[in-house]
GUTOR-998585 format. One record per residue (C-alpha): residue in three letters; x, y, z. Coordinates in steps of 0.001 Angstrom, whole numbers, plus 500000, padded with zeros to 6 digits. Layout:
<atoms>
<atom code="ALA" east="X" north="Y" up="Z"/>
...
</atoms>
This chain:
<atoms>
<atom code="UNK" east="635493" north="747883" up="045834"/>
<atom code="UNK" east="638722" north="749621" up="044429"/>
<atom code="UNK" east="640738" north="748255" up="047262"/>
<atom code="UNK" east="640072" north="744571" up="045871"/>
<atom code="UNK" east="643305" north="743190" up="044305"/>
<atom code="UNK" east="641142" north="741136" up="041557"/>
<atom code="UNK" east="638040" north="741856" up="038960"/>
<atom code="UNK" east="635733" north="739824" up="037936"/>
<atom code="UNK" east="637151" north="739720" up="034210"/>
<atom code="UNK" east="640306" north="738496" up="035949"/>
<atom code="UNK" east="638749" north="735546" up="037692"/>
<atom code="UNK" east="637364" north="734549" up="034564"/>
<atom code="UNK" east="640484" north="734600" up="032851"/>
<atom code="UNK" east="642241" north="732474" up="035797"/>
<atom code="UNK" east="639038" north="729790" up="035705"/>
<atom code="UNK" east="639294" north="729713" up="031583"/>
<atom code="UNK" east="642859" north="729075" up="031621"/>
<atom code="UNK" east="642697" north="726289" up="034430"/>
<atom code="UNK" east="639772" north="724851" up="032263"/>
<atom code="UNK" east="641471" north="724908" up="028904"/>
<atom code="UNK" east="645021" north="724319" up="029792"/>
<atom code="UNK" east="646729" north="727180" up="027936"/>
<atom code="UNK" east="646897" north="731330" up="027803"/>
<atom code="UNK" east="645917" north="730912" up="023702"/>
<atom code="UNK" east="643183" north="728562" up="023975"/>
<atom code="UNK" east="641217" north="730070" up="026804"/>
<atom code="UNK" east="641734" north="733300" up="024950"/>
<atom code="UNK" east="639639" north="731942" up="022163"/>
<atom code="UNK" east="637043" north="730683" up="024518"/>
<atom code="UNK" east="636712" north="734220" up="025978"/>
<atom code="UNK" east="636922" north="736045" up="022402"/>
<atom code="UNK" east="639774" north="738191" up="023298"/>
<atom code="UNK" east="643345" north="737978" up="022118"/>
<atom code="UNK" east="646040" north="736079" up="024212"/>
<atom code="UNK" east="648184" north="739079" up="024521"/>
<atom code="UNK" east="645334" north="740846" up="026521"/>
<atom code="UNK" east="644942" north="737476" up="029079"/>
<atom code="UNK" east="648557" north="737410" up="029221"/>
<atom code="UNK" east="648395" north="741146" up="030365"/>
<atom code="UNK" east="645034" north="740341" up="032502"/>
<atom code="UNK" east="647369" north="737634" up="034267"/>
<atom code="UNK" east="650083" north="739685" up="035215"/>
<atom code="UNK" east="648361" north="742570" up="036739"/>
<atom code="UNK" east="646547" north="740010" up="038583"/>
<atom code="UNK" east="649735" north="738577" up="039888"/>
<atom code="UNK" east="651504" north="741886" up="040402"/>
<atom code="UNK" east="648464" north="742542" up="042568"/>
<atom code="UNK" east="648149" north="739900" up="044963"/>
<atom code="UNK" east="652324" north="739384" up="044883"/>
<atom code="UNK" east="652181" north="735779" up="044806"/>
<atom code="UNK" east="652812" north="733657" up="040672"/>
<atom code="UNK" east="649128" north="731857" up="039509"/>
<atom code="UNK" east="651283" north="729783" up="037279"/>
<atom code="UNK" east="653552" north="727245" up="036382"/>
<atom code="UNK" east="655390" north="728363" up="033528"/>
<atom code="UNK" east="657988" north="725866" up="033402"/>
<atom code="UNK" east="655794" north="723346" up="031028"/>
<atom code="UNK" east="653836" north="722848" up="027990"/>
<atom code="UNK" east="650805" north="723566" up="029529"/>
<atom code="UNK" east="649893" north="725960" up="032143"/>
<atom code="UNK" east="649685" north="724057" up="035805"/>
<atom code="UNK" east="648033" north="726446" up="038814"/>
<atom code="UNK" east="650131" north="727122" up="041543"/>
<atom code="UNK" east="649362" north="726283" up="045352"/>
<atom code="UNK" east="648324" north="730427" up="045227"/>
<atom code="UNK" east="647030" north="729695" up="041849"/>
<atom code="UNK" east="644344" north="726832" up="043146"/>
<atom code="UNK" east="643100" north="728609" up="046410"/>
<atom code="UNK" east="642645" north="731726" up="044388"/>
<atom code="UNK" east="640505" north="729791" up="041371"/>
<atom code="UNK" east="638331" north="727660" up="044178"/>
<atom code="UNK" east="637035" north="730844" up="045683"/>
<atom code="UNK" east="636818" north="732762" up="042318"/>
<atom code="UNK" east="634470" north="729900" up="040989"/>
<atom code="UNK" east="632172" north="730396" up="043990"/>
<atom code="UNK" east="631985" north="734178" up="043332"/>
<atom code="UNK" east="631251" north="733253" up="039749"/>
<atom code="UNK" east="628601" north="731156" up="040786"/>
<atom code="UNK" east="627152" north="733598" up="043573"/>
<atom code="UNK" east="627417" north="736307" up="040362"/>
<atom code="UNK" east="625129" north="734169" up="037605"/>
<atom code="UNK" east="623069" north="732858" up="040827"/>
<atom code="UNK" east="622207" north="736900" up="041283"/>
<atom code="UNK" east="622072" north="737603" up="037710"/>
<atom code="UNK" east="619011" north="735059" up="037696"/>
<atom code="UNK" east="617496" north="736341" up="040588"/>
<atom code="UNK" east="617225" north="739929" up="038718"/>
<atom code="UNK" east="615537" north="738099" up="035624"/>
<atom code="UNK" east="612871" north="736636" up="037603"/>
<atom code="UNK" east="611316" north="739468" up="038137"/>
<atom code="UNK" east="610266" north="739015" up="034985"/>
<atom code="UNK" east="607890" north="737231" up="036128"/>
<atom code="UNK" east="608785" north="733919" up="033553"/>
<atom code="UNK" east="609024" north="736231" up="030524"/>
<atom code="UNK" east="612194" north="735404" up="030087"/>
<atom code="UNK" east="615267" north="733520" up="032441"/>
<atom code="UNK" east="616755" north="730186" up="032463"/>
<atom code="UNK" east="616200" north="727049" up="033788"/>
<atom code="UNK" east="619190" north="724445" up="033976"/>
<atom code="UNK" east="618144" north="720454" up="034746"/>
<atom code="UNK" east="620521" north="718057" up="035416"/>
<atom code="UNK" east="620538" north="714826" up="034512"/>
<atom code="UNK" east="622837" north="710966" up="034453"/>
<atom code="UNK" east="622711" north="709607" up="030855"/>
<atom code="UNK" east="619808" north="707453" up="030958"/>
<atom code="UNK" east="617593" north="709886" up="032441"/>
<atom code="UNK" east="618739" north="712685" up="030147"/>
<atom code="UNK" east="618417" north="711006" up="026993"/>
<atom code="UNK" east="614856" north="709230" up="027275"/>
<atom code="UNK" east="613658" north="711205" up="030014"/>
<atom code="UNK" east="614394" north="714964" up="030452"/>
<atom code="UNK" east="613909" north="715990" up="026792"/>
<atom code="UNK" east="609907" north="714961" up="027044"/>
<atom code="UNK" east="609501" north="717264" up="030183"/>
<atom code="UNK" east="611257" north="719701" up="028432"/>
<atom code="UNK" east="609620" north="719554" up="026155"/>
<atom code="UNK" east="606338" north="719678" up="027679"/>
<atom code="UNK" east="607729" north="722656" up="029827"/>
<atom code="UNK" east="608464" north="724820" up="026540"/>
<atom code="UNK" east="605412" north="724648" up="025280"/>
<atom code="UNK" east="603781" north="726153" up="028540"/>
<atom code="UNK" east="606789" north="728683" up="029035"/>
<atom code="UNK" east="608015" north="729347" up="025700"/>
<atom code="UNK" east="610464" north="732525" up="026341"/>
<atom code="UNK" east="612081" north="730368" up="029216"/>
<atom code="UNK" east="615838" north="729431" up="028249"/>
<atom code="UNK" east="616040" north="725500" up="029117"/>
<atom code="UNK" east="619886" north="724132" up="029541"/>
<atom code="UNK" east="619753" north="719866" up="030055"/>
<atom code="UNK" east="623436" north="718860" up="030955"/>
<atom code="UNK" east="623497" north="715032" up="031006"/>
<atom code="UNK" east="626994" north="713849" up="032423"/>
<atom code="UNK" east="627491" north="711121" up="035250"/>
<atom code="UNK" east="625261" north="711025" up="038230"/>
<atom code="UNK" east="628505" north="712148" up="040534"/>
<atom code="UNK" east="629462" north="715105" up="038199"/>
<atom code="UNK" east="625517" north="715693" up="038080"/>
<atom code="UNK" east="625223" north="715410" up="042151"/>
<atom code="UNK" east="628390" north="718041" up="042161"/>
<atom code="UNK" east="626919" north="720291" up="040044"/>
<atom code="UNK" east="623987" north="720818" up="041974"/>
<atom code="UNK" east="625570" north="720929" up="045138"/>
<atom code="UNK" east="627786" north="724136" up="043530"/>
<atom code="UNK" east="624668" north="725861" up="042298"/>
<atom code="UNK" east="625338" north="725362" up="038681"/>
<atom code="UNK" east="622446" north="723507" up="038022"/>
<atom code="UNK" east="618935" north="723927" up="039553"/>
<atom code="UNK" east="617727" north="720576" up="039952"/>
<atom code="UNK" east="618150" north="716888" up="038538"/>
<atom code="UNK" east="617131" north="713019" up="037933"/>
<atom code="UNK" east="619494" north="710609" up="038718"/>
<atom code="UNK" east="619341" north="706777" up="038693"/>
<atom code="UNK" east="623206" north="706058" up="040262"/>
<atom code="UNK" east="624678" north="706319" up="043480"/>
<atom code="UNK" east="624989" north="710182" up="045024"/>
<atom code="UNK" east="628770" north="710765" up="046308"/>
<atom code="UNK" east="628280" north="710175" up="050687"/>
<atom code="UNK" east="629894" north="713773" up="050801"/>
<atom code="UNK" east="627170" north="715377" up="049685"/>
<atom code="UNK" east="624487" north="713504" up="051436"/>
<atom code="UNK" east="623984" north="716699" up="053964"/>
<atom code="UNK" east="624000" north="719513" up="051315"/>
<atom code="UNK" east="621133" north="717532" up="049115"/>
<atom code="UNK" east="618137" north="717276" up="049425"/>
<atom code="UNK" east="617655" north="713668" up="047733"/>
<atom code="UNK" east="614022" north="713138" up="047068"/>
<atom code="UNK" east="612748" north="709331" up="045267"/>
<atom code="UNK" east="611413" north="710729" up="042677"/>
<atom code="UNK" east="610092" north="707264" up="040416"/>
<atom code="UNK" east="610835" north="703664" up="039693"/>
<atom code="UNK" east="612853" north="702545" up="036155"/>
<atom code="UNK" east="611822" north="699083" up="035450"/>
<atom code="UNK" east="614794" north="697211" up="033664"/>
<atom code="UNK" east="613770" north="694948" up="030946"/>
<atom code="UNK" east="615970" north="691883" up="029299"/>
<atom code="UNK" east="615581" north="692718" up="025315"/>
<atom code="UNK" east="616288" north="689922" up="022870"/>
<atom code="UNK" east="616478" north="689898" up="018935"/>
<atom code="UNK" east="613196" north="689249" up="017647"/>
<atom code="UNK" east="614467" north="686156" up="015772"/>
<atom code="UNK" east="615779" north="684629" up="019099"/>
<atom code="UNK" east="614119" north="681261" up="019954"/>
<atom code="UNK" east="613467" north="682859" up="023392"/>
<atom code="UNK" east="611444" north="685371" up="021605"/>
<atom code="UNK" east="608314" north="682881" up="021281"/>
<atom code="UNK" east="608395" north="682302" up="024855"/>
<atom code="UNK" east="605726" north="683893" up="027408"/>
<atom code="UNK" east="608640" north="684277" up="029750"/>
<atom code="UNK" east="612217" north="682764" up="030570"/>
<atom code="UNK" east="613476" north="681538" up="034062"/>
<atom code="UNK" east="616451" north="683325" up="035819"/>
<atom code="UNK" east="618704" north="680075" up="035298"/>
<atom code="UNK" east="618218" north="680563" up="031369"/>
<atom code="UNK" east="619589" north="684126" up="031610"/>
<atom code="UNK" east="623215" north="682481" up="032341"/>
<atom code="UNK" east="622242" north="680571" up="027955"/>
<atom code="UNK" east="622752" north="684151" up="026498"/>
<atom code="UNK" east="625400" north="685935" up="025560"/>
<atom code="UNK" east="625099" north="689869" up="026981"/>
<atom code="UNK" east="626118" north="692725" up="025419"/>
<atom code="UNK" east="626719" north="695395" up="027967"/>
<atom code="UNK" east="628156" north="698923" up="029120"/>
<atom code="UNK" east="631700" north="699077" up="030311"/>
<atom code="UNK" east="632124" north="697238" up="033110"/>
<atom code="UNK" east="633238" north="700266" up="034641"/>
<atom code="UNK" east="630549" north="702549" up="033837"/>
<atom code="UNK" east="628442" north="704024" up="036582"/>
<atom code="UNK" east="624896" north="702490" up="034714"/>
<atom code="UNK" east="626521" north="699113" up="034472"/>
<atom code="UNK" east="627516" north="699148" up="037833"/>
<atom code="UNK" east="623827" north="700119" up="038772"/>
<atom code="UNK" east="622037" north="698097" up="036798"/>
<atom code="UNK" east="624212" north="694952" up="038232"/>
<atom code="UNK" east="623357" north="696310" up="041602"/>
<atom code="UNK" east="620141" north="695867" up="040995"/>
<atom code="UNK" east="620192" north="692474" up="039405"/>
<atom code="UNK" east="622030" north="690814" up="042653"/>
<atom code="UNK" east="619156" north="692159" up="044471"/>
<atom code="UNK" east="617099" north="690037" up="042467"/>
<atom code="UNK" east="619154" north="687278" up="043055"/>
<atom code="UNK" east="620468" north="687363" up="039646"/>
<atom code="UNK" east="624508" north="686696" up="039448"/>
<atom code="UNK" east="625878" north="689153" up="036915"/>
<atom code="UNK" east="629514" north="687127" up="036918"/>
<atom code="UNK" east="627506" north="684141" up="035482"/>
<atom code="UNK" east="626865" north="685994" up="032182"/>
<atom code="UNK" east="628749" north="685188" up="029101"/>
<atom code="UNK" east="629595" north="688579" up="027815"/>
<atom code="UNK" east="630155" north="689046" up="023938"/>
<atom code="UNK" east="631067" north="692601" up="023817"/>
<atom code="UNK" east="630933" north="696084" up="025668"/>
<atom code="UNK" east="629829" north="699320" up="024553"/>
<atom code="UNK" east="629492" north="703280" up="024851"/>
<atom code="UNK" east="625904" north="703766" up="024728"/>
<atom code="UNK" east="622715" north="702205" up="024921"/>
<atom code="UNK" east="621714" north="703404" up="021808"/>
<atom code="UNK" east="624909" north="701057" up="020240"/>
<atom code="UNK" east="623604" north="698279" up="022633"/>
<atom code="UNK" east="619919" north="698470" up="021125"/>
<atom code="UNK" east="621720" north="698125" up="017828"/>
<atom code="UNK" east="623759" north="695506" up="018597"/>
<atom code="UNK" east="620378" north="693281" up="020057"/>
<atom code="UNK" east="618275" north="694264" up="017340"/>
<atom code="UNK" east="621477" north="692922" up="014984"/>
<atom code="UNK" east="621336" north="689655" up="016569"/>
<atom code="UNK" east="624611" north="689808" up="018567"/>
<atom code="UNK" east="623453" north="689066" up="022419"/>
<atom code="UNK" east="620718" north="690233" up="025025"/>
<atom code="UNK" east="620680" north="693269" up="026857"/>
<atom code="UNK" east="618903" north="694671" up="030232"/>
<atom code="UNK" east="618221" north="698467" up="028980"/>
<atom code="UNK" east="615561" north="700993" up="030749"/>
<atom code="UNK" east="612231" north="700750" up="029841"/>
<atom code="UNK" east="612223" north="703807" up="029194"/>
<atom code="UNK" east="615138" north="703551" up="026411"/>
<atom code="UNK" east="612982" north="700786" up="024029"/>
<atom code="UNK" east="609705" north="702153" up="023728"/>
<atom code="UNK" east="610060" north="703290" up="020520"/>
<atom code="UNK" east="611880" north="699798" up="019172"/>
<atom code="UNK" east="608993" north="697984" up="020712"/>
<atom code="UNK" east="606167" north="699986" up="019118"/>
<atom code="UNK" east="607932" north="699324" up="015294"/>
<atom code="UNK" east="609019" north="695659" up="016569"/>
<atom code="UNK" east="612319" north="695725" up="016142"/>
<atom code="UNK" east="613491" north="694145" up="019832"/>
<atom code="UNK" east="611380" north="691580" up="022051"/>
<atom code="UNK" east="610976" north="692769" up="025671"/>
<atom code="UNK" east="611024" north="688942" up="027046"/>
<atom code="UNK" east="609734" north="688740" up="031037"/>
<atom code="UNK" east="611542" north="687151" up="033865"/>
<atom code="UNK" east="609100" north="684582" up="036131"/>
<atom code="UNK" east="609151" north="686151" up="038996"/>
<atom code="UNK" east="611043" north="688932" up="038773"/>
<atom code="UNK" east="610765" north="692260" up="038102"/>
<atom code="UNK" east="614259" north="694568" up="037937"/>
<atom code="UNK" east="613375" north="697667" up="038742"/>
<atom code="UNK" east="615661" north="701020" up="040240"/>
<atom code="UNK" east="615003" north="704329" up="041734"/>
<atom code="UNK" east="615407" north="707587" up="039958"/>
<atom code="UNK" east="616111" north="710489" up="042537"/>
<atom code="UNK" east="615284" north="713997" up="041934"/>
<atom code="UNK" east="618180" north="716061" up="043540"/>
<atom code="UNK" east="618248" north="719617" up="044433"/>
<atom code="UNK" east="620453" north="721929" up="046581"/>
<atom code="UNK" east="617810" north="723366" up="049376"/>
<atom code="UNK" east="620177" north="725683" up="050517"/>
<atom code="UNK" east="620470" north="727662" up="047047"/>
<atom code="UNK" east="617885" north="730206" up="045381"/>
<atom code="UNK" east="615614" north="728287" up="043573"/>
<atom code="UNK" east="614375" north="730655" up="040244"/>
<atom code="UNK" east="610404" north="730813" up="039386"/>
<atom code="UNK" east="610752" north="728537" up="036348"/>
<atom code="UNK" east="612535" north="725879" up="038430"/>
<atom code="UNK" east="609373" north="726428" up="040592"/>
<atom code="UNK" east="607087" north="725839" up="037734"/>
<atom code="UNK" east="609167" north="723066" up="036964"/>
<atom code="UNK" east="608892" north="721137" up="039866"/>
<atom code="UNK" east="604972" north="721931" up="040398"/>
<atom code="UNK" east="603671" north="721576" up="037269"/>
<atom code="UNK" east="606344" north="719421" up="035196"/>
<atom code="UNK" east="607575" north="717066" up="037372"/>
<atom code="UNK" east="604792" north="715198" up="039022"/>
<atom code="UNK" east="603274" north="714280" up="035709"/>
<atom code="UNK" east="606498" north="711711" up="035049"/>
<atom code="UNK" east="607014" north="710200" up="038433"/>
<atom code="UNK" east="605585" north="707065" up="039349"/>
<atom code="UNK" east="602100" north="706711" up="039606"/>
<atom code="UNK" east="600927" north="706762" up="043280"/>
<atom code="UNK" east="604484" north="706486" up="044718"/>
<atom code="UNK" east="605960" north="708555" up="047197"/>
<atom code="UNK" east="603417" north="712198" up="045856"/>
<atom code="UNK" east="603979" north="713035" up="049254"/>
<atom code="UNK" east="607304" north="713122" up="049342"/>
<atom code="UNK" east="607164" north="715035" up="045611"/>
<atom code="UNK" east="604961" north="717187" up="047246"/>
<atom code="UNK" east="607448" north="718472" up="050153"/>
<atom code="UNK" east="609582" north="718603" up="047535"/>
<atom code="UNK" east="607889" north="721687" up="045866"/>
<atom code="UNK" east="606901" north="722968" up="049007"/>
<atom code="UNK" east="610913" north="723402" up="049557"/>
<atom code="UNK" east="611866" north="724752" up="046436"/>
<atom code="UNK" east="608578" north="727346" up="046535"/>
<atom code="UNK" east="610067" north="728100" up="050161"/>
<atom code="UNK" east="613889" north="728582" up="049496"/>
<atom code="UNK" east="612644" north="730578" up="046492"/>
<atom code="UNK" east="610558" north="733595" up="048745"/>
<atom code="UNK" east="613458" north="733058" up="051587"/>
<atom code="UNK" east="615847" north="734201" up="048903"/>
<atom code="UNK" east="613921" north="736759" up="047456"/>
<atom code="UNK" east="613239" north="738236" up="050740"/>
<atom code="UNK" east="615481" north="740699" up="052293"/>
<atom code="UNK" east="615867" north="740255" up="055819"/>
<atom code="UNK" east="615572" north="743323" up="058447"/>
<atom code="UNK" east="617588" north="743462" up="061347"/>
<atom code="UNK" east="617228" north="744669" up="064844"/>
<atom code="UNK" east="620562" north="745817" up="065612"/>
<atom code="UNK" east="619740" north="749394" up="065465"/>
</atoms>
């Protein structure tokens, strides 16, 4: 170990600096004082005889040494926390983390009930949701960083092989209308009166507007025939926007339950036609999977997927993360002599 030109300290440093984009700020993420990364940096470059950095600008830019050096330090740091977890699971759930992924849909109306439920059955169990875009999510994953996730957009093609990509339930999008909208007092609307309203809607290039227009052409439903009043950020801005009586909206389901149960937004039915998407659960099978991702996945997550759809496949799912867990935790003999 003392012939290794780096510590781990030091690839922290290099990974908080490339993160933050200067010496003083990732010195204030780390809780140490610049001078001391400053000195951290140069020892590490006097070491390996090659310059990590860019000096020449305002902020600090890797070099070509600099970027090989940080993409293999960040898979150490990974294989690092990975073993720390393994060491708290023998624990036996009386303590550890578990860290669920999620797109934004699926972690804002979603993840926090399972959660939820999963805290109350494992209460010294440290739960981390990060909700970001369903690539970033699939990426994450893939690296190890988090142990599994729910999805509703398109996985990156690259990582198709390294996945395990499981369909985990349907998401049924509904059209909601302003409760004071003549369409309102209507059983339900044909597709041709869709193209009468004006649509407030995501950016156009966001990944759940891009999904949820997806799925409308599949229902024969031509998004580039809608008058669009506005775009926003969220769908909680977009609920707002409908209930305020500025345009129509297709939302999840899952997003409007609580603004249907106070009647505050109409939910008005297509004839014929019923918009519905997969959500994916996503995990890396290749990766040590902890025992509270375990529990997880065999007690948590077939309560919330679909009803009758695809338990088999949910099934094999647990049976591979139960697997990959005792694989990892196994040491392996060997016969060599």
């Amino acid at each position: 170990m003392s012939d290794l030109p780096f510590t781990l300290d030091q690839l922290r440093i290099l990974k908080a600096i490339a993160v933050e984009g200067s010496f003083k700020r990732a010195a204030d993420s780390l809780y140490v004082s610049q001078p001391a990364v400053s000195l951290q940096v140069q020892n590490l470059e006097r070491q390996l005889d090659v310059p990590l950095f860019d000096r020449g600008g305002r902020r600090a830019q890797l070099t070509e040494a600099g970027h090989l050096l940080l993409s293999y330090g960040e898979k150490i740091l990974s294989l690092c926390q990975e073993t720390c977890r393994a060491i708290e699971d023998l624990q036996n759930l009386q303590g550890g983390t578990l860290i669920v992924g999620a797109s934004q849909t699926t972690g804002t109306y979603l993840l926090p009930r399972m959660i939820g439920q999963f805290r109350q059955k494992y209460p010294d169990v440290a739960v981390q949701l990060h909700v970001h875009s369903t690539r970033r999510t699939a990426w994450s994953v893939a690296n190890g960083q988090v142990d599994l996730a729910i999805i509703g957009g398109e996985i990156p093609g690259e990582l198709a092989e390294s996945l395990e990509i499981i369909p985990y339930a349907e998401d049924e999008l509904a059209l909601i209308l302003p409760v004071f909208h003549p369409f309102a007092k209507l059983e339900t609307i044909q597709k041709e009166d869709l193209y009468k309203l004006q649509f407030i809607a995501l950016d156009s290039q966001s990944t759940i507007r891009k999904v949820i227009d997806q799925v409308l052409a599949r229902c024969e439903i031509d998004t580039r025939r809608f008058k669009f009043e506005m775009e926003l950020n969220s769908i909680e801005a977009i609920k707002n926007a409908v209930q305020s009586g500025l345009g129509a909206a297709f939302v999840s389901t899952s997003a409007i339950a609580k603004e249907l149960q106070m009647g505050v937004l109409h939910c008005t039915p297509i004839e014929g036609v019923v918009v519905k998407r997969t959500l994916w659960l996503i995990f890396n099978p290749n990766r040590y999977r902890s025992k509270a991702a375990e529990a997880f996945s065999q007690e948590i997550l077939p309560q919330f997927s679909t009803p009758e759809w695809n338990h088999d496949m949910l099934k094999s799912s647990q049976k591979k993360l139960v697997a990959n867990t005792l694989d990892a935790a196994t040491p392996t003999s060997s016969n060599d002599g």
